[in-house]
C-alpha positions as CSV (number, residue, x, y, z in Angstrom):
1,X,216.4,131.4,40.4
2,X,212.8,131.2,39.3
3,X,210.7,129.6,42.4
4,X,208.8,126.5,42.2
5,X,205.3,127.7,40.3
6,X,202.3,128.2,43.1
7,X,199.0,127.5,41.6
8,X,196.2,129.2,43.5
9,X,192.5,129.4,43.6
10,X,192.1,133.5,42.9
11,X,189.2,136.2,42.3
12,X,190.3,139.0,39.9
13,X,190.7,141.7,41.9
14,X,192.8,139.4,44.6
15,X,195.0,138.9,41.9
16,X,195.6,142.8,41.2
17,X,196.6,143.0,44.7
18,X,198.9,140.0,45.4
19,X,200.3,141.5,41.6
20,X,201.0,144.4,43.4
21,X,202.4,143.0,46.6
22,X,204.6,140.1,44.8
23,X,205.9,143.6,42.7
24,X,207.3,145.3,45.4
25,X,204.5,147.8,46.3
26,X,204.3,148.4,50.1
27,X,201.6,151.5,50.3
28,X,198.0,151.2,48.7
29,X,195.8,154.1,49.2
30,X,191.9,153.3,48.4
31,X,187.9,154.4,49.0
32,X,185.2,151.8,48.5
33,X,183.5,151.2,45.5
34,X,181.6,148.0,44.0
35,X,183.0,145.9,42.2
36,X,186.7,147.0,43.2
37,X,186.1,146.6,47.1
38,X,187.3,142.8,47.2
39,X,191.1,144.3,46.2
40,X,190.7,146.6,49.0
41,X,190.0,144.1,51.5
42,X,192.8,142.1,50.6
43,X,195.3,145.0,50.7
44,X,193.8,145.3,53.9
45,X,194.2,141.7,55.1
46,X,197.6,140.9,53.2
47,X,199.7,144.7,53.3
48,X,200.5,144.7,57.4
49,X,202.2,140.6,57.1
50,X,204.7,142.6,54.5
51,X,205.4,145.5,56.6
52,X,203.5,148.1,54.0
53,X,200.5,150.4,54.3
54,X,197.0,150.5,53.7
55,X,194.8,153.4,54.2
56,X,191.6,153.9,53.6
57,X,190.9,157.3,52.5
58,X,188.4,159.9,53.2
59,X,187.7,159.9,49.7
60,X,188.9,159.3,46.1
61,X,190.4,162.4,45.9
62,X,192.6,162.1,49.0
63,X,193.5,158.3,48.1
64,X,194.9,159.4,44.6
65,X,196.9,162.3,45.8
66,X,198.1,160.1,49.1
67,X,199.7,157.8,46.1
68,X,201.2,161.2,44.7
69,X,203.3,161.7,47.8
70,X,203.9,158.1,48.6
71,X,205.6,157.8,45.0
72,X,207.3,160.7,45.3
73,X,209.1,160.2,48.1
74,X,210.4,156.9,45.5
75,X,208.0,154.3,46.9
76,X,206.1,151.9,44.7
77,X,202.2,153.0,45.3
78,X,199.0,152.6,44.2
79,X,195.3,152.7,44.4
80,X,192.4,151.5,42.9
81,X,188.5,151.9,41.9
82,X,185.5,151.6,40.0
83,X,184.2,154.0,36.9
84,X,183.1,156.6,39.1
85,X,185.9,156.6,41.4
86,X,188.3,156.8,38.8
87,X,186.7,159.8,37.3
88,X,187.4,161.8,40.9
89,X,191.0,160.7,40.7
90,X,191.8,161.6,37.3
91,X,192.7,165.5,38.6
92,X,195.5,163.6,41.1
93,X,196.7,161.5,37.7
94,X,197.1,164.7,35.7
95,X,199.2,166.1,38.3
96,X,201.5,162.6,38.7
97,X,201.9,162.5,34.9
98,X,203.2,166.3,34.5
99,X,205.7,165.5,37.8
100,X,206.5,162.4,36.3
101,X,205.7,159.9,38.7
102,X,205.4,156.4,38.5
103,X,201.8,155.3,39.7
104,X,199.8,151.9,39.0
105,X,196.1,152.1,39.3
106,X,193.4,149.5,38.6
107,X,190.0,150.2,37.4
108,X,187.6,147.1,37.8
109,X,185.1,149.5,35.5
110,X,181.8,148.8,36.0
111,X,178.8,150.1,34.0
112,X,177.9,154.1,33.1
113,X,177.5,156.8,32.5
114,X,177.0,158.5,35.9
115,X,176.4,155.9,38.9
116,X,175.4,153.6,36.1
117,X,175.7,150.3,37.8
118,X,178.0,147.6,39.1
119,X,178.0,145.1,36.1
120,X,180.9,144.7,33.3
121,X,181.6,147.7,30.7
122,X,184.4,148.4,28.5
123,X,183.1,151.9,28.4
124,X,185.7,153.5,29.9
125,X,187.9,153.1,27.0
126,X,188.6,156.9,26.0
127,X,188.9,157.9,29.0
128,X,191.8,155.1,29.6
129,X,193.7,156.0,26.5
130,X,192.8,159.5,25.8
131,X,194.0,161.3,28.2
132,X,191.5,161.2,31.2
133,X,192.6,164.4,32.9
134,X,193.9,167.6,31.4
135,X,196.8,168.5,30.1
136,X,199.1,166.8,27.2
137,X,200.3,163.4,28.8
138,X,199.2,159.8,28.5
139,X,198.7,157.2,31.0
140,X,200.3,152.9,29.8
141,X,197.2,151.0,29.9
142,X,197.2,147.5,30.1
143,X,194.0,145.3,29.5
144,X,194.3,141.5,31.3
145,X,191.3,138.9,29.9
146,X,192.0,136.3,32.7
147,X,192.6,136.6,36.5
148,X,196.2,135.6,35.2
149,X,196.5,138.3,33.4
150,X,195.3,140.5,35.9
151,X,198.0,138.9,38.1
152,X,201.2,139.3,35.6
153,X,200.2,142.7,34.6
154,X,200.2,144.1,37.5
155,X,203.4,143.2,38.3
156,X,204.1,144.5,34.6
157,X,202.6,147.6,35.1
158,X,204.8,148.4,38.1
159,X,208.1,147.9,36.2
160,X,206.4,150.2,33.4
161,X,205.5,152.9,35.9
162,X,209.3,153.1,37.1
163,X,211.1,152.5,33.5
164,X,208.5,155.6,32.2
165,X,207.9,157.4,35.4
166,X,203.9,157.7,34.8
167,X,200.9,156.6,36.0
168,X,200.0,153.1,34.5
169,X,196.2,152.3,34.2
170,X,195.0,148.4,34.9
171,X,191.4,148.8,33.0
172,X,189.9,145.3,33.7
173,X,186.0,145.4,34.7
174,X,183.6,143.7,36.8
175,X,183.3,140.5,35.2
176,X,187.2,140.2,35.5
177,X,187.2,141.2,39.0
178,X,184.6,139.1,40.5
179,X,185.8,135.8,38.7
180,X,187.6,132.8,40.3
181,X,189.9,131.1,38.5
182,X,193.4,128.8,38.9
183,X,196.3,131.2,38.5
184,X,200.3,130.2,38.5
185,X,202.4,132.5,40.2
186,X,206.1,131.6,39.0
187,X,208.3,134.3,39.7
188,X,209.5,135.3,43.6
189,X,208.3,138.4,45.0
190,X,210.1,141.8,44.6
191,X,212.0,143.2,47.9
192,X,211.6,146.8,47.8
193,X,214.5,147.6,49.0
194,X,216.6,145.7,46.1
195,X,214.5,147.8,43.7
196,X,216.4,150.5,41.1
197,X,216.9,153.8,43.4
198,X,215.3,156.7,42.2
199,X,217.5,159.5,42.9
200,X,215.0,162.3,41.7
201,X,212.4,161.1,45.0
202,X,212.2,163.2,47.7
203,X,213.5,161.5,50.4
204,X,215.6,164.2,52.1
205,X,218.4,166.5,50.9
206,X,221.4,165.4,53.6
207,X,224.3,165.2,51.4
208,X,223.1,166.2,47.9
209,X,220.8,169.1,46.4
210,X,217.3,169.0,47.3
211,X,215.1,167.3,44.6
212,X,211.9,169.3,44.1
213,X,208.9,167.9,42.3
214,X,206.1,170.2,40.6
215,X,203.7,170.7,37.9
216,X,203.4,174.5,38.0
217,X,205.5,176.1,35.3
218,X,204.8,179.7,34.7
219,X,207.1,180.1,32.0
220,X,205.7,178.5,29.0
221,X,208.9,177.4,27.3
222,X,209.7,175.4,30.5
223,X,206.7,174.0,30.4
224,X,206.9,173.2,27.1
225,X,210.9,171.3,27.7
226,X,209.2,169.6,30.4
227,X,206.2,168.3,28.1
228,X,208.2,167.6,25.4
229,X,210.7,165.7,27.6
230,X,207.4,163.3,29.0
231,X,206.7,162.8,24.9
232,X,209.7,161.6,24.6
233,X,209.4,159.2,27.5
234,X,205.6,158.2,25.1
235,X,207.6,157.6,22.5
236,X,209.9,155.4,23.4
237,X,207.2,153.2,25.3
238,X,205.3,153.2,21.8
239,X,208.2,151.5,20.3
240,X,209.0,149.1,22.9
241,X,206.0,148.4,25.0
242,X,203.2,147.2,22.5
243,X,202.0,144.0,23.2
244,X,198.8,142.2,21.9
245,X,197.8,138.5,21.2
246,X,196.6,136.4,17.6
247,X,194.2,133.9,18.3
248,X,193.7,131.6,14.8
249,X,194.3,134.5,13.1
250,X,195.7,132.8,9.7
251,X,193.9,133.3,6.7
252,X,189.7,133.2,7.0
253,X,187.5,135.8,5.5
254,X,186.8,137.9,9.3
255,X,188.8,138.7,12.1
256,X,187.2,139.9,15.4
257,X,189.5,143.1,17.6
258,X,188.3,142.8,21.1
259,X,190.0,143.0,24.8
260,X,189.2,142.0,27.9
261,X,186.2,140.4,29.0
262,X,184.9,141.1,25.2
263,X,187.4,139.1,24.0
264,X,186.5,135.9,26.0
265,X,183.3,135.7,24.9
266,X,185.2,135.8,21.0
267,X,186.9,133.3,22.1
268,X,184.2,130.7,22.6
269,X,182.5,132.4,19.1
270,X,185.5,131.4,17.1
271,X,185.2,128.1,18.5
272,X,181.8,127.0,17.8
273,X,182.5,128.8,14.1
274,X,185.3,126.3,13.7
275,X,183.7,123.5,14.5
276,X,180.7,124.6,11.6
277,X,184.4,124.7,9.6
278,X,184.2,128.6,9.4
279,X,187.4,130.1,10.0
280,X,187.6,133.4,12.2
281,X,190.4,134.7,13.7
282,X,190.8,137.4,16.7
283,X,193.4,140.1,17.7
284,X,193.4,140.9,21.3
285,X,195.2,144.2,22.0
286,X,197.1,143.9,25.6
287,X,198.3,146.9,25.7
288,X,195.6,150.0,24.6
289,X,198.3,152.3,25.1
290,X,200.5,152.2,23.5
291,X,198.0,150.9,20.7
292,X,199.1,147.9,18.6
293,X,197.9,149.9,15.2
294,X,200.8,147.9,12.9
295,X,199.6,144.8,14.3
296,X,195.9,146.0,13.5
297,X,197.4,147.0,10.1
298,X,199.2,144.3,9.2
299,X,196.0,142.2,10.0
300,X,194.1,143.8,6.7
301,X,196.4,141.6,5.0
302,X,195.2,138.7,5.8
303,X,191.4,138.9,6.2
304,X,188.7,140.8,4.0
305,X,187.1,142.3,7.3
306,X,187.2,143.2,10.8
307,X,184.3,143.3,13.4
308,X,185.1,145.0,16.5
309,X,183.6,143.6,19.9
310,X,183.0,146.0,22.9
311,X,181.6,146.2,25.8
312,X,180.1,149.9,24.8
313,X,178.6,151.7,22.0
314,X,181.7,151.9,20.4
315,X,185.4,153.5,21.7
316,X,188.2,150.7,20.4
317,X,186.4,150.7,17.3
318,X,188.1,154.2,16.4
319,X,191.3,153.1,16.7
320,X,190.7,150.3,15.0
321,X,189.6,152.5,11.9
322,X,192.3,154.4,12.0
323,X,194.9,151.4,12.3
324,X,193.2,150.0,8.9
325,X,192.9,153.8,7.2
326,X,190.4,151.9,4.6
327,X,192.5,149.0,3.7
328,X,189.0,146.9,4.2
329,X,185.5,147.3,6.2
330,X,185.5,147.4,10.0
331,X,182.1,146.6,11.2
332,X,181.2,147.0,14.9
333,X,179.2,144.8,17.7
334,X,178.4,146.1,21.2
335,X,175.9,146.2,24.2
336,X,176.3,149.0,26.6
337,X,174.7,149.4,30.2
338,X,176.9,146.2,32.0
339,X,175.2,143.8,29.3
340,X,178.0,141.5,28.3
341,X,177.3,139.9,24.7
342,X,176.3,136.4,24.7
343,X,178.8,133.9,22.2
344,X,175.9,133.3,20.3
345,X,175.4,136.8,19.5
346,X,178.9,136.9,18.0
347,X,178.6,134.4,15.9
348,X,175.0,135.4,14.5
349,X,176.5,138.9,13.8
350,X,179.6,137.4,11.8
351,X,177.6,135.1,10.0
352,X,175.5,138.0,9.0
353,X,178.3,140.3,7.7
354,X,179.7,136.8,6.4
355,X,176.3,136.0,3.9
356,X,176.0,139.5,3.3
357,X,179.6,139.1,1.2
């Protein structure tokens, strides 16, 4: 039975990692970085009182690949960074996606490029969704806006990472990460050892065939079966998996695409445009991959326009356009560097595009 809700005082990247440890995960592997080091220090605090693991690793490299053999010897694993830090991991991600291992890791992305600087960016967008390593595989990417969010998703992106066996990407950012806010935890914790068994882990060969886990495929047409087998496993998460959010999205000339911290700061646009009695509505993907492009499609429907809000020069705002293939004008709005857009910098740009009909 569902326990009696716990509401709780939270900061962002606490809630990633109670997410994790109310999911079941019991091994988090991390280096420092700012603004992701708060959700190290509570893995650190909280991960001994459940009987798990946390190690600090020598570097990003090491942490990723200490998830690889954490998760495939079946248990539910993780690590976490900032931009940077998830650039040095992405090798370790490429190798868990071809041997089809479930992985969660959070990026509380910070701004770039290069060392950049520790302030909010959505700028790590294609890197997220496009791949990030090498190789022909894709990585569930989930995008909280609220410290909620980044509490439920988490223990979303675990159940993903099993169902799909691949890496699942938390991309939150700084602003998210740092912030306080109430959150409701209604559902008990996971036991680990009630979870599904995974009978392809590694976790001895006593009694049955040994279980062998690799990404090196000489043979081309193996690796090929073995790629086409992972697509397969994309597909059927594109079907199921989308999930995205209309905020007064009925009728009105504009509608505003935005996640994350991005979309907050819609948020408070659309409401001071209401109360001047101008109708805007938003779409807030949850999921940017899979992408919600019917959604995005369907949304030409109903407005003349679409502005896309980012915390970059520009990366949603592709898939965006190809979502809407020309059904009406997408228009863009963005500040890059770990400048967040102010409300009143939203609404100035819509009523601009608005008089400009």
């Amino acid at each position: 039975m569902p326990r009696k809700p716990k509401r709780v005082l939270m900061q962002g990247n606490e809630a990633v990692a109670q997410g994790a440890i109310d999911a079941g995960c019991r091994h988090f592997f991390g280096y420092p970085i700012t603004p992701q080091n708060p959700l190290g220090d509570y893995m650190a605090e909280h991960m001994p009182k459940v009987g798990g693991v946390f190690l600090q690793a020598e570097s990003e490299l090491a942490a990723a690949n200490m998830v690889y053999g954490a998760s495939a010897a079946g248990a539910r694993a993780m690590t976490a960074s900032s931009s940077p830090g998830i650039s040095l991991k992405q090798e370790a991600i490429s190798y868990m996606a071809e041997c089809e291992l479930p992985a969660v890791i959070a990026n509380i992305a910070r701004g770039g490029s290069g060392l950049g600087n520790i302030a909010a960016a959505g700028s790590d967008y294609f890197q997220t969704v496009k791949g990030g390593g090498h190789g022909d595989y894709r990585t569930i990417a989930l995008a909280p806006w609220s410290v909620q969010e980044m509490y439920d998703l988490t223990r979303v992106a675990f159940d993903l990472a099993d169902r799909y066996r691949t890496p699942v990407i938390i991309l939150a950012d700084a602003m998210l990460g740092m912030m306080m806010e109430p959150t409701t935890i209604t559902e008990p914790p996971v036991d680990p050892a009630r979870l599904t068994p995974k009978p392809w882990a590694t976790t001895g060969a006593s009694g049955r065939p040994k279980n062998v886990i690799n990404s090196l495929y000489i043979v081309p047409e193996k690796l090929e079966a073995v790629n086409l087998r992972i697509q397969a496993r994309h597909d059927e998460a594109a079907r199921k998996e989308v999930r995205w959010e209309e905020i007064e999205a009925e009728g009105g000339e504009l509608a505003i695409v935005a996640f994350g911290t991005a979309a907050r700061v819609c948020r408070t646009a659309i409401e001071r445009l209401a109360a001047r009695g101008v109708r805007v509505g938003m779409l807030r993907p949850i999921t940017l991959w899979p992408y919600p492009y019917d959604a995005v499609r369907e949304l030409t429907q109903r407005v003349k326009r679409i502005l896309v809000v980012e915390l970059s020069l520009g990366q949603m705002v592709e898939d965006v356009r190809l979502a809407v293939e020309g059904r009406c004008p997408v228009h863009f709005f963005g500040r890059t560097g770990g400048i967040i857009p102010t409300p009143s910098e939203v609404v100035a740009e819509i009523e601009k595009l608005l008089e400009n009909e």
